[in-house]
N, C-alpha and C positions, 0 to 999 in steps of 0.2 A: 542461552540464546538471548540475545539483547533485542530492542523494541528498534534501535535504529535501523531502516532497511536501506540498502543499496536501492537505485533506481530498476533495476532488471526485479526486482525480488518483491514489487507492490503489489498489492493484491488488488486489482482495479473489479468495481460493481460496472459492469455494462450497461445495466438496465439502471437509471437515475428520472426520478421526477421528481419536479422542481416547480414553484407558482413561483413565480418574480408579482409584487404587489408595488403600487405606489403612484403617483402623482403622473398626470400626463405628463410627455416630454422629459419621462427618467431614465430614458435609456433600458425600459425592459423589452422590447420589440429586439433592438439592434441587438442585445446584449443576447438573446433568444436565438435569434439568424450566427452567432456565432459558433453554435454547436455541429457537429458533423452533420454534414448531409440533410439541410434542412428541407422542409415542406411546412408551407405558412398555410394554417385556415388563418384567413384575411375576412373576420367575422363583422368586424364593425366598418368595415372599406375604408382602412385607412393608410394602407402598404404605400401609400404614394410619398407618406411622411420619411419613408427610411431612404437616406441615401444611396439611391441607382446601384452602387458599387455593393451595398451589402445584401441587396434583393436576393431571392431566391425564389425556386418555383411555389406558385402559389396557386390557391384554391378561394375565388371569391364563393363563398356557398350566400343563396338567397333564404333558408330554412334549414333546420334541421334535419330534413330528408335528404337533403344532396351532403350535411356530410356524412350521415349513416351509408348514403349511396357512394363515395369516394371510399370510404375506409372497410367496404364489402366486398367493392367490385374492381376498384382500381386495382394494377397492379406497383405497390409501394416498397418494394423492393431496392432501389436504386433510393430510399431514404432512410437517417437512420436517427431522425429525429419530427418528432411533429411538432407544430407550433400553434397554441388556437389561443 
């Protein structure tokens, strides 16, 4: 059995966590919103930087009790990726 696989035959991880790190205005926010099905915590209010077109539903939280209260209580189903 060789290492090369066909497309049909990749073994895909579902479950991936990722830190994007780096310099304001590098493109980790937008680059963040391209993953499936996002949900932004919008921690430091700054969603208004990313261009309209790649927004997604978001969560301004004022403290850390509204997002233990979102990720308790909400139903997060319809996401299939978090963003904070």
């Amino acid at each position: 059995m060789g290492l090369i696989k066909k497309k049909g035959e990749l073994e895909v991880n579902k479950n991936l966590f990722c830190l994007l790190y780096g310099q304001p205005a590098s493109w980790k926010t937008s680059t963040a919103l391209s993953a499936s099905k996002p949900l932004m915590f919008d921690i430091e209010q700054g969603v208004q930087r990313v261009n309209a077109e790649w927004q997604s539903d978001t969560v301004q939280p004022k403290n850390y009790g509204e997002i233990i209260d979102v990720l308790e209580n909400e139903d997060l189903s319809d996401y299939d990726t978090l963003i904070f």
